[in-house]
N, C-alpha and C positions, 0 to 999 in steps of 0.2 A: 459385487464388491470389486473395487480398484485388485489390479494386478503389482502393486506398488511396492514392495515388498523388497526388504538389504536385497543389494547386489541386483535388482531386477532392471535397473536403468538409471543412469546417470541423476545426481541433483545438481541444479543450478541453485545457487542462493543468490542475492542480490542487494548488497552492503552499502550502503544512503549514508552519507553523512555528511553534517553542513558544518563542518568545522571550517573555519576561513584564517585560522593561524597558522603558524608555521616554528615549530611543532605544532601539531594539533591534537592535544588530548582526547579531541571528540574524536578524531581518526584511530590514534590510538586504541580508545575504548571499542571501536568497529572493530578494526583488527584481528584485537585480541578475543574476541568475541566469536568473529568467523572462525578464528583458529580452532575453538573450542570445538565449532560444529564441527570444522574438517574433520576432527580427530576422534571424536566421539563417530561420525556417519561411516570413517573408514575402517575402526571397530568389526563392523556388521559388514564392511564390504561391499559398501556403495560408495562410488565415485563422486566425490566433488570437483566443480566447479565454480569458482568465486567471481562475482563481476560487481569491482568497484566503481561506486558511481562519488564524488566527491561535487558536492552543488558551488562549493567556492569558485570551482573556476568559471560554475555559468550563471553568476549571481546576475549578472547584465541580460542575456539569455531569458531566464526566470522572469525576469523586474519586464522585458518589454512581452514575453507571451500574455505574462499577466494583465500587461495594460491593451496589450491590442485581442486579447483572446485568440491567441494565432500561434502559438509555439513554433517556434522555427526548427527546421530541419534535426539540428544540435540537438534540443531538447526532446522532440519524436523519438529521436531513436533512443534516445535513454530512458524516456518511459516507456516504449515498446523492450527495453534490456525487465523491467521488472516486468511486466506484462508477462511473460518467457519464460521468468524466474520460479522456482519451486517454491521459494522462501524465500521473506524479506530481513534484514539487520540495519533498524532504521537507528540511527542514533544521532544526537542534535544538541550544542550547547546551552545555556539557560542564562538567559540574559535576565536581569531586574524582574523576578520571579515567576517568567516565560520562556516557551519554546521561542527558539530562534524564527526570525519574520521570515527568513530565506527557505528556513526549513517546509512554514506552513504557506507560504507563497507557492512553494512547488506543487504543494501537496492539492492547493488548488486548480493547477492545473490539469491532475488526471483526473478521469472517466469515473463517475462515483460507480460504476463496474470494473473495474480495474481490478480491485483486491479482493474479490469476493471469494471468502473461507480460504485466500493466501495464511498461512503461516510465517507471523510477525514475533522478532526480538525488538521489545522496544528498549531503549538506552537513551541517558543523557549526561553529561558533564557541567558541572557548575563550579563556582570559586566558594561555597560553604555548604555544609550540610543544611542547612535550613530547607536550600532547594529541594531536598530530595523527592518529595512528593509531587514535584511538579511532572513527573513519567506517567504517574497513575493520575494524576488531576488531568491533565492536557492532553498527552501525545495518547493513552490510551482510551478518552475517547471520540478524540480524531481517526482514530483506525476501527472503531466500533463503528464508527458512521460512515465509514467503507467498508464496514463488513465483511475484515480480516477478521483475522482467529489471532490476537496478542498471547503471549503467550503469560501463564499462570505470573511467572519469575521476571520481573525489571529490574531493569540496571543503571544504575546511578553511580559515578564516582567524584567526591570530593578531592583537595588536592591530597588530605589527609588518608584517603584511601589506597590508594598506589602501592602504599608500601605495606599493605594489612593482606592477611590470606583470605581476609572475607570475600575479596570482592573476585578472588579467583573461584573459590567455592560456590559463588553466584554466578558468575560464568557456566561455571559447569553444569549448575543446576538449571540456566535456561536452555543451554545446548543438547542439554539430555533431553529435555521436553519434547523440543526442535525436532530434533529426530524422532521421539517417537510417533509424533503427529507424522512426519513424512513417510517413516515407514508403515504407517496403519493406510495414510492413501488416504485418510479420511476426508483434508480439506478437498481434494481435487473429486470424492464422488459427493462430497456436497456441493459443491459449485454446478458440477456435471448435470447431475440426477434433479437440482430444485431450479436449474436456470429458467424457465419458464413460472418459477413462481415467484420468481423478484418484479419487483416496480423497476423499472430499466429507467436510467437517463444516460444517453449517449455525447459524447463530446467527440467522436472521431477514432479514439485509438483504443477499445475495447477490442481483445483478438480474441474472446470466447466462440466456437461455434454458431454460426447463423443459426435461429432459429425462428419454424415458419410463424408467421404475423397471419393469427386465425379470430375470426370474432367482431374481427374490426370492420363498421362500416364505413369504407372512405367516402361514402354518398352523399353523406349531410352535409349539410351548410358550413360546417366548420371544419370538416374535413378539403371541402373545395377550397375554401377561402384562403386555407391554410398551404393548398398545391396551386395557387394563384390563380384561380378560379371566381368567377362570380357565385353569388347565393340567387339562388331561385326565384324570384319575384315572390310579393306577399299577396298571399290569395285570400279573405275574409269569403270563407265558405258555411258561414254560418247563416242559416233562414230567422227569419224576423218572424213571429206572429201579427196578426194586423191590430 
């Protein structure tokens, strides 16, 4: 079992949001949210620290890694910032009854090893309740197919909500989760302990532990071809009767 435990070592969280207004309610909702965990994890006496990542200002960033599959320098190191992170607090506007394009533009950029058994707050903001569902339709399961751990409790808020104590009592009830999962260690000895029983696809910026590459024959045909290699010549080693 993880040694993971209040007050054993520092948490990083790591707070995503593609808010692109100014105010930004979507930031807001991040915010207020991270607050919650700060304040619930330092309870028990573990250390946080918060690293906001705000996609507004690399929506140009995003838009060419996307189109050249090459993320530049900018964008590396902020997906290497969650990579790092304990936990994530993704939260993202809702346009015409979807997640935002910048949002899930991003989100195609990292390593579908990336988030494996990360612990996710998912959030999102919209201009009417109708939207609400769109947290549990869309954003969580984009992060199922990353193979984060979302957490039970989403978070939506309406304009109508701000001023309602629901939506803090929701806070706190995803924050409380947040942390319990961090302090059980659980995500990180599942990632740990089953990393060789995932189907791996790499993009570059997965920082899990190397693990050795057994079983594999690089021999065949397809393996050569594949390390720029010829294939074998075709030999018809089959005898004929007369």
């Amino acid at each position: 079992m993880s040694d993971f435990t209040a007050g054993a070592r520092p948490v990083t969280i790591a707070v995503i949001n593609a808010g692109v207004s100014d105010p930004s309610s979507t930031r807001l909702l991040a915010d207020r949210t991270a607050q919650k965990v700060i304040d619930t994890l330092r309870e028990s006496g573990t250390t946080v620290t918060v690293r906001s990542i705000d996609l507004g200002s690399l929506a140009v960033d995003v838009a060419q890694g996307l189109v050249s599959g090459m993320p530049n320098p900018k964008v590396q190191e902020i997906i290497a910032q969650i990579a790092q992170a304990d936990a994530i607090i993704a939260a993202t506007p809702v346009y015409k009854a979807g997640i935002s394009g910048l949002f899930k533009s991003f989100a195609d950029l990292i390593d579908n090893d990336l988030l494996i058994a990360k612990p996710v707050i998912l959030a999102a903001t919209g201009g009417s309740a109708r939207h609400a569902m769109v947290v549990d339709e869309q954003l969580r399961p984009l992060f199922a197919f990353l193979r984060a751990l979302p957490m039970p409790t989403s978070l939506y808020a309406a304009p109508e909500d701000w001023g309602s104590t629901d939506l803090g009592k929701r806070m706190a009830r995803a924050a409380g989760e947040l942390a319990v999962l961090l302090r059980s260690g659980a995500g990180r000895d599942i990632a740990e302990s089953n990393w060789s029983g995932y189907r791996h696809q790499f993009g570059g910026n997965v920082t899990r532990p190397d693990v050795p590459v057994v079983g594999i024959d690089f021999d065949t045909d397809l393996m050569r071809l594949a390390a720029g290699g010829a294939s074998r010549p075709f030999v018809n080693d089959r005898t004929h009767g007369s």
